[in-house]
C-alpha positions in Angstrom: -34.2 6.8 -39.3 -32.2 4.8 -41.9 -32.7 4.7 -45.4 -32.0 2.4 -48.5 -28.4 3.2 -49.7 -27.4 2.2 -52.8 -27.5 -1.2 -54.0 -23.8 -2.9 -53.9 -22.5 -4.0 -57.0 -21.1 -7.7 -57.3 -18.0 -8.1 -55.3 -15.8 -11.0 -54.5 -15.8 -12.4 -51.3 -12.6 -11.1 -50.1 -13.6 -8.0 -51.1 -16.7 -8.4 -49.0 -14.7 -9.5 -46.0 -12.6 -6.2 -46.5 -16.0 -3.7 -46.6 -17.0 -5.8 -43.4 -13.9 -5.4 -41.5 -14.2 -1.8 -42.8 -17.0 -1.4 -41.6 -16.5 -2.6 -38.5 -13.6 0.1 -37.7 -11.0 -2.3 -36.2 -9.0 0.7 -35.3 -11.0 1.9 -33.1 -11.3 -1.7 -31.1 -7.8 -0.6 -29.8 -9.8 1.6 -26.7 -11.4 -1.5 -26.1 -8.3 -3.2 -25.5 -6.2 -0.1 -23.2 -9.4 0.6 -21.1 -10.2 -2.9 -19.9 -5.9 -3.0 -19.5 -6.3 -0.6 -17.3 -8.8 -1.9 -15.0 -6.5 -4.9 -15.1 -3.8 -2.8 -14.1 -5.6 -1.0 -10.9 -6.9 -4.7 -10.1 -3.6 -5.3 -10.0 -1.8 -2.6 -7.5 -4.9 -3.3 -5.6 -3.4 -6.7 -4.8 -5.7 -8.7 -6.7 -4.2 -11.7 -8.6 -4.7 -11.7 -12.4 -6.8 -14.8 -13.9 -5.7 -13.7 -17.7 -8.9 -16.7 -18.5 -11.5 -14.0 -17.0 -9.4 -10.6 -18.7 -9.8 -12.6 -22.1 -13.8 -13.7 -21.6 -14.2 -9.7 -20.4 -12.2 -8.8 -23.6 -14.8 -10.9 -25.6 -17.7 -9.3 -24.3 -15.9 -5.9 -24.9 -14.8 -6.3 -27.9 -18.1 -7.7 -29.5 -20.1 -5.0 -27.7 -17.8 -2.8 -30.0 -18.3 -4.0 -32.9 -21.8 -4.4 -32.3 -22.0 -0.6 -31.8 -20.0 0.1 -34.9 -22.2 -1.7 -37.2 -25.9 -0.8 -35.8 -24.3 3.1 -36.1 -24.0 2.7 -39.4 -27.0 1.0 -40.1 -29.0 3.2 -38.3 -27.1 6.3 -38.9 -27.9 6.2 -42.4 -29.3 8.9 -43.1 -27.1 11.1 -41.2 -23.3 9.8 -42.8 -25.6 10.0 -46.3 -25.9 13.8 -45.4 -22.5 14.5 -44.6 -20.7 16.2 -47.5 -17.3 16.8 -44.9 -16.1 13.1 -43.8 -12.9 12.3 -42.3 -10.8 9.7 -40.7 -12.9 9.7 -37.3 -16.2 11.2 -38.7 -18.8 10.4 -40.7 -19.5 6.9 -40.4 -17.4 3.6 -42.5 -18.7 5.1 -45.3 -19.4 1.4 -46.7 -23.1 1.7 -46.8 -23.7 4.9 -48.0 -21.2 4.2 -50.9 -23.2 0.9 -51.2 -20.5 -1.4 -50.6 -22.7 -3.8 -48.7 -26.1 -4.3 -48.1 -27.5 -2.4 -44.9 -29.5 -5.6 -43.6 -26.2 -7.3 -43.7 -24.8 -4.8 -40.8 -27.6 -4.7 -38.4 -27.5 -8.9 -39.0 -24.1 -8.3 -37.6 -24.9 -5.6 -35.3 -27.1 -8.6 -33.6 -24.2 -11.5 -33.8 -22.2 -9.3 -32.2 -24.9 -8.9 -29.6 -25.5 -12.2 -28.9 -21.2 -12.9 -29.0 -21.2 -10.2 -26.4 -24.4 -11.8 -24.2 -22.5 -15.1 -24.9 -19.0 -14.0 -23.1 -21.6 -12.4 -20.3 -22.8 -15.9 -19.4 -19.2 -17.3 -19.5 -18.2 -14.4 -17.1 -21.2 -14.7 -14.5 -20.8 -18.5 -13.8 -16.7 -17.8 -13.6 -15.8 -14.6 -11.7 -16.5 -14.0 -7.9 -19.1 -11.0 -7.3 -21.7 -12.3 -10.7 -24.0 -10.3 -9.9 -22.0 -7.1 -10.2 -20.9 -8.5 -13.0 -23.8 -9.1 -14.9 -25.5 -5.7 -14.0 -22.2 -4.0 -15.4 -22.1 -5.7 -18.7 -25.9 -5.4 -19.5 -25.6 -1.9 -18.7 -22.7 -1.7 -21.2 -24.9 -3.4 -23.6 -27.5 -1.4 -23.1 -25.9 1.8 -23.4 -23.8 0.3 -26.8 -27.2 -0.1 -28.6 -29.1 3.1 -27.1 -26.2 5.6 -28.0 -27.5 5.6 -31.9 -30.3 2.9 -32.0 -34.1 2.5 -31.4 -35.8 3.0 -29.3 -33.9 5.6 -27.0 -31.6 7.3 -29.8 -29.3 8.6 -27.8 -27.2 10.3 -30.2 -30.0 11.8 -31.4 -31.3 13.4 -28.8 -28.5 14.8 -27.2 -27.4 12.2 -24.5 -24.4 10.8 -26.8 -21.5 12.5 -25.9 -22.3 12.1 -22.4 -23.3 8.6 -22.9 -19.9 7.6 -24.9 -17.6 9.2 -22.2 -19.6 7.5 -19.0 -19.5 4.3 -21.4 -16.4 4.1 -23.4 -13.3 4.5 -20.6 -15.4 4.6 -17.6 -17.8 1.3 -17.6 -15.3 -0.7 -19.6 -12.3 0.4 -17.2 -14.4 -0.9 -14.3 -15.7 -4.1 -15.8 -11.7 -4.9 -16.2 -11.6 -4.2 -12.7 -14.2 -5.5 -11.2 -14.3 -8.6 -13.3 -10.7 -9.5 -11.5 -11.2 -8.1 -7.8 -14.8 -9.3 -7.4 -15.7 -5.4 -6.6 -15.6 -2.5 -7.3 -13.2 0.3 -5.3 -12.4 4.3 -5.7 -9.1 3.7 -7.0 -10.9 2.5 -10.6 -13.9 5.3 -10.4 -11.3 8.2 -9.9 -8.6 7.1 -12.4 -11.4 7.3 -15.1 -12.9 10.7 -14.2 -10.4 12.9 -16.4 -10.4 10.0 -19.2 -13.7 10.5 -19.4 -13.5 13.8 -19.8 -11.8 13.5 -22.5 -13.4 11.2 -24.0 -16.4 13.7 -24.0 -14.5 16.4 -25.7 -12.6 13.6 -28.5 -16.8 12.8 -29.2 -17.7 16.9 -29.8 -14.7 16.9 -32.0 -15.9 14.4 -34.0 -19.0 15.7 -34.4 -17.7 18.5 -35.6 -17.8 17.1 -39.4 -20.9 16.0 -39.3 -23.2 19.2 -38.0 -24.3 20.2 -41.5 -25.8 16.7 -42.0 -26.9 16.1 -38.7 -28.9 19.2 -38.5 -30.7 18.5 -42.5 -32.2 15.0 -40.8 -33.0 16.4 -37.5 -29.8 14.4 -35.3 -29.8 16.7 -32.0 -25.9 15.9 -31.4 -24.6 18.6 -28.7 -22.7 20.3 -31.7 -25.9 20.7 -33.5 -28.1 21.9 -30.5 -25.7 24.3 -29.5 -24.2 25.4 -32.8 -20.2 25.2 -33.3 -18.9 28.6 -31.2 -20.6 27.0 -28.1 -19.7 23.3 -28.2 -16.0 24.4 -28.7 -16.3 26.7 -25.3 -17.5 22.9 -23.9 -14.4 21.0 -25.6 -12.2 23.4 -24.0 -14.4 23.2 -20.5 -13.5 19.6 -20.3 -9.9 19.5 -21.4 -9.6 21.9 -18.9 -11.9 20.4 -16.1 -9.8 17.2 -16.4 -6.9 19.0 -15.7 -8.3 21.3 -13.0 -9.7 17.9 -10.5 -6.4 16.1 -10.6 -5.8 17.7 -7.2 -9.3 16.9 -6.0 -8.7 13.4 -7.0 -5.4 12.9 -5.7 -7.2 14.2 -2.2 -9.5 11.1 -2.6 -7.0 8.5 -2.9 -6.4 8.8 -6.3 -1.9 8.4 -6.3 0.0 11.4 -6.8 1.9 9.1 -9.5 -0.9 8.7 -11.6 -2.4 12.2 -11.3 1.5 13.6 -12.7 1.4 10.9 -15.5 -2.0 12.3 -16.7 -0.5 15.8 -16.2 2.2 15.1 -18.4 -0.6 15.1 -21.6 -1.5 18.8 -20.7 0.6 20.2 -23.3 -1.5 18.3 -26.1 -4.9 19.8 -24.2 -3.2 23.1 -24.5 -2.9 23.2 -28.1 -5.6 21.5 -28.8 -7.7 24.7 -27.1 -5.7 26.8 -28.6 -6.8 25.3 -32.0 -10.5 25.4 -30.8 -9.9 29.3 -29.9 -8.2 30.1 -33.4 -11.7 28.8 -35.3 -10.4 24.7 -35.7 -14.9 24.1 -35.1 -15.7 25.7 -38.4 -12.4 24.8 -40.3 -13.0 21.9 -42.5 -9.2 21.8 -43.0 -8.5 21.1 -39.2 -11.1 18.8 -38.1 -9.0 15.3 -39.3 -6.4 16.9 -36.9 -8.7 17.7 -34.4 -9.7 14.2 -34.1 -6.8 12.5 -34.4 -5.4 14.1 -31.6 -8.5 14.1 -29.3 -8.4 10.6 -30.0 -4.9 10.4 -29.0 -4.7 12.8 -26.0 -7.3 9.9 -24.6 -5.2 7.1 -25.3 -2.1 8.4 -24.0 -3.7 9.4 -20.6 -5.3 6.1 -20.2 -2.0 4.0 -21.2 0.2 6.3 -18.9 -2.2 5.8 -16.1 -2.4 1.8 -17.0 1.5 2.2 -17.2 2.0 3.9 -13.9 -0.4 1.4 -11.3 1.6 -1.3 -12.8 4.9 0.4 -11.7 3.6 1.1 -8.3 2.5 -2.6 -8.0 5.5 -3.8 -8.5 8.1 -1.3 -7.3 
């Protein structure tokens, strides 16, 4: 699916260092970080006692699964961020090997480092924590699904599965590997605080895919936003703002406390104009789509560090 980009001119090494760490999107690490918090966090009203040895070694593995996703994207993904004429901020790929910045080898070389970093911190974790098995089968599932979401052989980003893939993946496996990594288990308190997260993670992933239809469609990448053209995959953003909103009652009736389920409610007003956006035309709107995903991006981290915020409170008060 990828093709040769442009050959990088000579660069200095710091510059190199910069294009890699570019590439590598360290701002978007930062979920990383707040979604394995907040499986600390629930371990941690749960009663469990925090070994901060095993939340770093799970961090690791996290972490380096990240990166490893970011840079066999963009090597694979090619083709795709070469086609799209309407980048932005959250969209579109680093942009460091289409401009030829850096050799494409040189990213899927550390796509694989990053794999085996990752795998490394999984055998670290296994021999340490209590429950290894659990353990194991939740980070090599995490793995797995880090490299399938835009690499060979599955594609998933390709064929539809992504969005669905990032938001079971991004705050719902990582939130319960910080959990279960600390209490040995797993528990309903972790699986219901990330059902509305991952919600919206689903509808921050439509709205960055927003950007990139036009070039997604001319190499054949079957993202939602592409099978279901622009008018319908905004009616789905909207659907799962509003379905995140809509089972905070449900959840709260399965254990879920109140507390949390009010904290998340607090973000709604965000939600709301972020559908009305979608409703006034923000899908077809080059203008509004930096905006749109800025704030998708942030309607997802504010829930999940209000939630992360509120089980510590409880714990201790």
């Amino acid at each position: 699916m990828s093709r040769p980009a442009r050959q990088p001119a000579s660069v200095s090494t710091f510059q190199r260092a910069v294009y890699f760490l570019r590439l590598g999107r360290p701002l978007h690490l930062l979920g990383g970080f707040l979604f394995n918090g907040l499986g600390v966090s629930i371990a941690y009203y749960l009663g469990a006692e925090i070994n901060w040895t095993i939340a770093l070694w799970c961090q690791v593995a996290i972490t380096a699964t990240q990166l490893m996703t970011h840079y066999s994207n963009d090597y694979f993904d090619q083709d795709a961020d070469a086609a799209t004429v309407t980048p932005t901020r959250w969209a579109g790929g680093s942009r460091v090997l289409p401009d030829g910045l850096i050799r494409p080898r040189a990213a899927l070389a550390a796509a694989l480092v990053c794999c085996g970093v990752a795998l490394g911190a999984t055998a670290v974790l296994v021999v340490t924590v209590s429950g290894p098995l659990l353990t194991l089968v939740l980070l090599l599932l995490a793995l797995a699904l880090a490299w399938s979401y835009s690499s060979p052989p599955l594609w998933l980003n390709r064929r539809g599965l992504g969005e669905i893939t990032g938001a079971l993946l991004v705050p719902g496996l990582t939130t319960l590997l910080g959990f279960q990594v600390q209490a040995g288990r797993l528990a309903a308190q972790p699986l219901l605080a990330v059902v509305p997260l991952c919600c919206f993670q689903f509808a921050m992933l439509l709205s960055v895919n927003f950007p990139d239809a036009v070039g997604d469609a001319r190499v054949g990448k079957q993202t939602l936003v592409v099978i279901f053209g622009p008018a319908r995959s905004g009616r789905f953003f909207v659907g799962a703002l509003a379905l995140a909103y809509l089972l905070l009652p449900l959840l709260v009736l399965a254990g879920l406390p109140g507390q949390v389920a009010l904290v998340v409610l607090l973000t709604s007003p965000i939600a709301a104009w972020q559908a009305w956006r979608i409703r006034r035309g923000a899908v077809t709107d080059s203008a509004a789509w930096d905006a749109l995903g800025f704030w998708s991006i942030g309607l997802l981290m504010a829930a999940a560090l209000l939630e992360a915020v509120m089980f510590v409170t409880l714990a201790v008060t």
